[in-house]
Structures are given as structure tokens and as C-alpha cells.
N, C-alpha and C positions, 0 to 999 in steps of 0.2 A: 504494500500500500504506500502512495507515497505521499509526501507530505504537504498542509497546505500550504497557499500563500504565505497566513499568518502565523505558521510554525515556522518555514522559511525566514520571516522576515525575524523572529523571537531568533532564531539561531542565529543569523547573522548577529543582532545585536550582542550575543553572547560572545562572537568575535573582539571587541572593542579592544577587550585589554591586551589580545595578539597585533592590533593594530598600536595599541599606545607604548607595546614593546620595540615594536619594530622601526617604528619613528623615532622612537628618543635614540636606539642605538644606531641607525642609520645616522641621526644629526651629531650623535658624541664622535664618531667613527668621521666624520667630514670635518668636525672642528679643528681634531684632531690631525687628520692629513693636507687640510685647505689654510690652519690656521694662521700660520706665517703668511702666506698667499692673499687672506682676507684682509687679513689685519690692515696691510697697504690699501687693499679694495676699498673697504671701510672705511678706514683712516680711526680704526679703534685699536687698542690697547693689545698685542698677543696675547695676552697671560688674561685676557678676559674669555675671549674666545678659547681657550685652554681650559681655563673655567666654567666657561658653557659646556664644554667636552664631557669635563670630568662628570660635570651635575647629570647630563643628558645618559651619561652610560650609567650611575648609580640610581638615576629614574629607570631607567630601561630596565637594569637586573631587578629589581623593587617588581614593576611590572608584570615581568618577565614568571618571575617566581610567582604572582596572579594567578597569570593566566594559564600558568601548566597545572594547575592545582585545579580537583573536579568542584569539592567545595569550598568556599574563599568564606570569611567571617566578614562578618560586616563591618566591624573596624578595619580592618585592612581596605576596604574599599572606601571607605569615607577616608581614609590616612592619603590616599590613592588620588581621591579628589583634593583634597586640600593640598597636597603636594604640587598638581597641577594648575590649581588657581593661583598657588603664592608664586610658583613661578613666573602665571603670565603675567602678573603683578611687576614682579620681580624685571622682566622682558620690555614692562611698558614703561619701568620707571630708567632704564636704560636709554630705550629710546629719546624720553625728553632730557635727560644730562647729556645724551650724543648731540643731542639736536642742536646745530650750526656747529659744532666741531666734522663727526663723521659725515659722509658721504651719504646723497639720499637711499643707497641702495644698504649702506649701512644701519641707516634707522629700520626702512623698509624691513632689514632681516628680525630688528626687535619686535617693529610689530606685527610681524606675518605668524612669526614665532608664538607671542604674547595670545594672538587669534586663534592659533591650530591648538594651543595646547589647553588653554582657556575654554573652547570650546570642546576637547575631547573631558576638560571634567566638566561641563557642566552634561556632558551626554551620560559620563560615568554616573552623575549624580542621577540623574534621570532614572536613568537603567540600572541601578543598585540591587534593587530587589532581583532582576534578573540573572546579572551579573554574579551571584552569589552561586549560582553552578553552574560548570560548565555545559549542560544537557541535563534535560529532565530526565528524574529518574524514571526506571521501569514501576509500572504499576504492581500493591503488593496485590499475592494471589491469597 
């Protein structure tokens, strides 16, 4: 039998924290190798961007460790969102101390940042209840 639309879409959403893993170590993993290269682009600080690095792969294993996990507590998921909110926080308040020093594409990367991740908690936040396992259990006999 296969599944409906609205199970489909419930599973996907149960994806999130493989996608919120997969971003933070993709963007720690570029900071890391573009860092020096940006830093110029930007005209920000390396050892900032080294710093985004480091934050982005210790979100990502945080994550990471999530979303392999079949049931997740609920603290952990709320720890999850608030981790992600104070970052974009954290991204947006970058952007205006950049602002008229870095390059537009340098702000631009705070707040594109500050948006994707900002918004993946407020999705976490949404979808918590969901999120608390990874697939519905089998029904008991």
C-alpha cells in the first residue's frame, strides 16, 4: 500500500534535521576551505569566518547526532531551535557592525545566513512534535 500525500509530506518534514545537518557542515566545511579567499571577498576578518567554520560544524554534529536518532527528546529539539535562532541573531548583528566596512556580498552572506538558518528553527519549532521521531511507529497488535 503506498503512502498518502499527507504521510509523504509528514515524512518529509521529518527530514529537516538531515537537512539542518547537512547545511551547517557543508557551510563549516567552505569556511573552512574559502576562508582566507573570502575574507578578501568580504573584506571581513579571517578568524571570523574560521569562526563561523568552527560554530557551523559543532551545529552540524549537534544536529547531526538528531537526526540519526529514531526518538529525539524534546529538549534536544527546543536546545536545537534556540541554537539556531541565537545564531541568526548572532549573523544579523554581524551584518550591521560589517555594514560600510565589508563588501555588499559580504553583509549579503550574514544575512542570507541569518534567513536560512533562522528560518530552518523556526520550521524546527513548528514541526517539534513531529520531529520527535524519526517514523511513526508500527501499530501495537
Amino acid at each position: 500500500m503506498s503512502a498518502s500525500p499527507t504521510d509523504r509530506l509528514i515524512d518529509r518534514r521529518r527530514q529537516l534535521l538531515w537537512v539542518d545537518c547537512s547545511a551547517g557542515a557543508v557551510v563549516g566545511v567552505a569556511m573552512f576551505t574559502l576562508g582566507g579567499w573570502l575574507s578578501e571577498w568580504y573584506e571581513v576578518p579571517k578568524k571570523l569566518l574560521y569562526f563561523m567554520g568552527v560554530a557551523n560544524l559543532a551545529y552540524a554534529t549537534y544536529s547531526f547526532s538528531l537526526a540519526r536518532r529514531s526518538v529525539r527528546p524534546m529538549a534536544l529539539i527546543v536546545l536545537l531551535v534556540v541554537a539556531n535562532l541565537t545564531w541568526a541573531v548572532v549573523c544579523l548583528r554581524w551584518a550591521v557592525v560589517f555594514n560600510g566596512t565589508a563588501t555588499l556580498l559580504g553583509v549579503a552572506h550574514f544575512v542570507l545566513e541569518a534567513l536560512f538558518v533562522g528560518g530552518l528553527g523556526c520550521l524546527e519549532w513548528r514541526w517539534r512534535d513531529l520531529l520527535l521521531r524519526a517514523r511513526d511507529l508500527p501499530p501495537k497488535a
